[in-house]
MITORBA-423521 format. One line per 5 residues: number of its first residue (from 1); for each residue x negated, y, z negated of C-alpha. Coordinates in pm, whole numbers, plus 32768, in hexadecimal, padded with zeros to 4 digits. Layout:
NUM> X:Y:Z; ...
This chain:
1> DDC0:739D:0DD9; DF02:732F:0DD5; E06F:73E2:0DD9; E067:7504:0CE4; E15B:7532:0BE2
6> E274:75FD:0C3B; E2B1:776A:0B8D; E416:7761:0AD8; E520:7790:0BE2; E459:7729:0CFC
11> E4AE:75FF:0D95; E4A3:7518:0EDA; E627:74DE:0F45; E65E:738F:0FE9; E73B:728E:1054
16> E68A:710F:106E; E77F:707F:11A2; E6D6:6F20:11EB; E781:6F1D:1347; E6D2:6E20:141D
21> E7BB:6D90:14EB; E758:6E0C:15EF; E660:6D27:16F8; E5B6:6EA7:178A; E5B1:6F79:1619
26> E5DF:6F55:149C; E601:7072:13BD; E59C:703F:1259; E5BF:71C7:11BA; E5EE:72DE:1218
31> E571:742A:1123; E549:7573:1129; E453:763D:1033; E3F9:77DB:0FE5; E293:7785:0F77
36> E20B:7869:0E65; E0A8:78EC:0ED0; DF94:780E:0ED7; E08D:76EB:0EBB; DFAB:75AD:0F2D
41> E00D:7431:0F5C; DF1D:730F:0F8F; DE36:72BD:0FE6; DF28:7188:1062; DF70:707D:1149
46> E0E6:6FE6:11B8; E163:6EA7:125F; E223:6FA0:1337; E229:70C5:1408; E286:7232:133D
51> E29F:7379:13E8; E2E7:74CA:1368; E37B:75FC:1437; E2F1:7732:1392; E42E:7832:13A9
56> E38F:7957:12B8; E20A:798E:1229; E0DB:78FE:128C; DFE6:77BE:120B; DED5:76EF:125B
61> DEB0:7570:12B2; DDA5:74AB:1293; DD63:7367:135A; DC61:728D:13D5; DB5E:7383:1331
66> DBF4:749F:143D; DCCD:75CF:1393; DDCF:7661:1494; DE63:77AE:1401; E027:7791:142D
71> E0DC:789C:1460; E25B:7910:1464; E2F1:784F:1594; E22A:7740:1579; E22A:75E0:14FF
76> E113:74D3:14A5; E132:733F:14F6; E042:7285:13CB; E06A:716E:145E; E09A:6FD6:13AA
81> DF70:6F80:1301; DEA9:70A6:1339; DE0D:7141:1203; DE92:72BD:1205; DE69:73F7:110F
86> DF58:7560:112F; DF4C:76AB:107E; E047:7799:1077; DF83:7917:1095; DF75:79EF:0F65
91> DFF2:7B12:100F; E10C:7AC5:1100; E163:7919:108F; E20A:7862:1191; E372:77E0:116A
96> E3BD:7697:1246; E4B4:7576:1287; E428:7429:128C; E49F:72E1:1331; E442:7169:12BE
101> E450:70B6:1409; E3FC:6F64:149B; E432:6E9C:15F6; E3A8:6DFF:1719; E3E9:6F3F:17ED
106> E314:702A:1715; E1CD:6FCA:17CF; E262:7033:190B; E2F1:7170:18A1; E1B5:720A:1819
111> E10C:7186:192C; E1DB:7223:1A0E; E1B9:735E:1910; E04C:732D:1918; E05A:7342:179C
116> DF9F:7259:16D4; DE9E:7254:1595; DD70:730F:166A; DE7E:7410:16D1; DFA2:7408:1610
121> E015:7596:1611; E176:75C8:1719; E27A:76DF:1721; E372:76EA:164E; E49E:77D9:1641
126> E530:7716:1524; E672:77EC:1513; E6AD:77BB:167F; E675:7662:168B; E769:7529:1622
131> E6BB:7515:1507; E761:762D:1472; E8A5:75A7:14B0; E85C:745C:1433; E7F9:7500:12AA
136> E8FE:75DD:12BA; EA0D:74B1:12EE; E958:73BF:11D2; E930:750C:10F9; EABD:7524:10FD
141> EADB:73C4:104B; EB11:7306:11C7; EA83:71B1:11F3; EAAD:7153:1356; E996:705B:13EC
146> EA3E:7074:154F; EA35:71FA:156F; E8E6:7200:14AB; E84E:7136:159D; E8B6:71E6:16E8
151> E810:731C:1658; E6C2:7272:1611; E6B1:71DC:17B5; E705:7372:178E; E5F2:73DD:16BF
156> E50C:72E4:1791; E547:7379:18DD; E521:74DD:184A; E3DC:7479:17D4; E344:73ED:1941
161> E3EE:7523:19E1; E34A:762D:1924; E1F0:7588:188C; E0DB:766A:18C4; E02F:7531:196B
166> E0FB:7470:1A05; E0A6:7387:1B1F; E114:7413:1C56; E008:738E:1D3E; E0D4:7285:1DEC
171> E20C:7312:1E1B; E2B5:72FF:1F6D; E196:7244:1FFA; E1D5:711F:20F5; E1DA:7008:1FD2
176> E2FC:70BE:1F11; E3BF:7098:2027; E36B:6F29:2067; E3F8:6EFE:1EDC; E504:6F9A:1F03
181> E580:6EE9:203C; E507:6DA7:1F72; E5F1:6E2C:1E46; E707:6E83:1F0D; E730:6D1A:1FBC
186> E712:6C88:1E3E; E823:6D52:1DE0; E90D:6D25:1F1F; E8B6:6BEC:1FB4; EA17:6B4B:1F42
191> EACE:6C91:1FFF; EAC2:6C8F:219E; E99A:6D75:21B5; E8EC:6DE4:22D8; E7A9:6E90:2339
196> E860:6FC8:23C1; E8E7:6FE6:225D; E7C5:6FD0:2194; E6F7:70B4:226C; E814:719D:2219
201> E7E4:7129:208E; E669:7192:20C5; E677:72BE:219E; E5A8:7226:228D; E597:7210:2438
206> E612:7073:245A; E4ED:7040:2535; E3CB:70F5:246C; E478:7032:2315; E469:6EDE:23E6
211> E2ED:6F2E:246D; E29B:6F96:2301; E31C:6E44:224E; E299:6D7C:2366; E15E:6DF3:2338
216> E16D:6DEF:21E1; E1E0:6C77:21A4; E1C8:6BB0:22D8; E356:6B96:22FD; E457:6C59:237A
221> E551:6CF5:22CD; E67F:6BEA:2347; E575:6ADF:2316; E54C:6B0F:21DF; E68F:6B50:216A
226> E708:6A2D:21EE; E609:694D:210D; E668:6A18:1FED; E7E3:69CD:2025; E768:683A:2068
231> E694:683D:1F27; E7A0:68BF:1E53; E8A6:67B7:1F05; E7AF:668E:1ED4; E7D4:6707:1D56
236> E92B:670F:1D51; E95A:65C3:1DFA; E873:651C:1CE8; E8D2:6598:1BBF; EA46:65CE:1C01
241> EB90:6519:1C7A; EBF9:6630:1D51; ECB7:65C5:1E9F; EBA0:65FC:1FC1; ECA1:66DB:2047
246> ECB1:67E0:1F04; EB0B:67C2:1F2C; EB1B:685C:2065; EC26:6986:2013; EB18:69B9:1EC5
251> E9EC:69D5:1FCB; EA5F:6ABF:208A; EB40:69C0:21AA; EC8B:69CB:220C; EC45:68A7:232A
256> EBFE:675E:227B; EB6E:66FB:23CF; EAB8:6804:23E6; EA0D:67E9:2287; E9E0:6692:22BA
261> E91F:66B3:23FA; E834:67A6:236B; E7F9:66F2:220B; E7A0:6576:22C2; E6B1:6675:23A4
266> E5FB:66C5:2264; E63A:6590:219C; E65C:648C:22C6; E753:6401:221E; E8CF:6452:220F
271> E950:64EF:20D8; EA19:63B4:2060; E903:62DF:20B7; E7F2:63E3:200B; E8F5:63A1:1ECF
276> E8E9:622E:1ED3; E775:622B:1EDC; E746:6322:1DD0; E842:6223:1CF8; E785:610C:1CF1
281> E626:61AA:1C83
């Protein structure tokens, strides 16, 4: 059975946004619904992701042959592609918001919510959340893709911070820390970092974070920030005109002797001569 037939004055308010943007999220529509009981969509399938936050009532979803019974304060993922029924109960029907949503982030964020098709039930205090304040602004007649956006990265991490099952099995173990160190030097290779600094940026001991990467990847942490700096300069001197000088500043040098010393170490070549060569391929 498909979408019943609403009862006069009943009605699902939305706003279709098409905002997509965005390389992490898009956000297609956004709705919110007071379900009259025994209100039931689908079954039905989507190209995208749709999840509800249940703020009133109660219902029942349906998916992969598996009903899960929602309640007030939570929400349901059905997510793209899978086939998916709900029911609204006779007694006490559920009121909800929905959200449209796309992106090559959502995989990681339910992941990390431990949400998906086999368990698709997390917390949701829908008047507490950003999601509240994101209806209430396109309910007063605002169209702003900027602020509507910050609110759903919003939405997102109130979802993997409150999910009944989310994944916290790995966290603060010895690998986290590896990634982060790995994510720090990506971010602040071109500034003059130093290992006492981002042991301070991971609230670690320097000598237990340089033991842990060690062991982890084979380098140390100066060795291998040092070949990130040369791989990003060895980009920079193929695909741009930049002065071998201004490469250095943008890697993280303020000696051009010194950055040249360390990139011919690496490359075993200097950086001019690295550019010639790279020319005439």
């Amino acid at each position: 059975m498909i979408e019943q037939s609403l009862p006069e004055g009943r009605y699902d308010d939305h706003a279709f946004l098409d905002y997509e943007r965005s390389n992490d999220f898009s956000l297609y529509e956004i709705g919110n619904f007071a379900c009259p009981p025994l209100y039931s969509y689908g079954p039905v399938a989507r190209t995208r992701d749709i999840f509800h936050f249940v703020f009133a009532g109660k219902g029942k979803l349906v998916i992969r042959n598996k009903e899960f019974n929602v309640d007030t304060m939570q929400g349901f993922l059905i997510p793209a592609k899978e086939r998916a029924f709900y029911i609204a109960d006779k007694d006490e029907p559920w009121s909800y918001f929905w959200l449209h949503v796309g992106g090559s982030r959502l995989p990681d964020i339910w992941k990390k919510a431990g949400i998906n098709a086999d368990s698709p039930i997390f917390i949701s205090d829908a008047k507490k959340s950003p999601l509240y304040d994101l209806y209430n602004m396109l309910n007063a007649g605002r169209d702003r893709e900027l602020y509507c956006m910050s609110k759903l990265y919003e939405i997102m991490d109130h979802i993997t911070s409150t999910s009944i099952h989310r994944d916290t099995s790995h966290s603060n173990t010895g690998i986290d820390h590896v990634h982060r160190i790995i994510r720090i030097i990506q971010l602040k290779y071109s500034e003059p970092i130093t290992i006492a600094q981002i042991a301070d940026l991971c609230g670690l001991n320097r000598s237990y974070m340089s033991r842990l990467f060690s062991n982890a990847t084979g380098n140390s942490i100066q060795g291998y920030l040092i070949k990130y700096r040369m791989k990003k300069a060895m980009q920079l001197l193929k695909e741009t005109d930049d002065t071998v000088q201004n490469i250095a500043y943008l890697v993280g040098y303020s000696d051009i002797f010194t950055f040249s010393k360390a990139f011919k170490k690496i490359s075993g070549q200097s950086p001019t001569d690295y550019r010639v060569s790279m020319s005439s391929k």
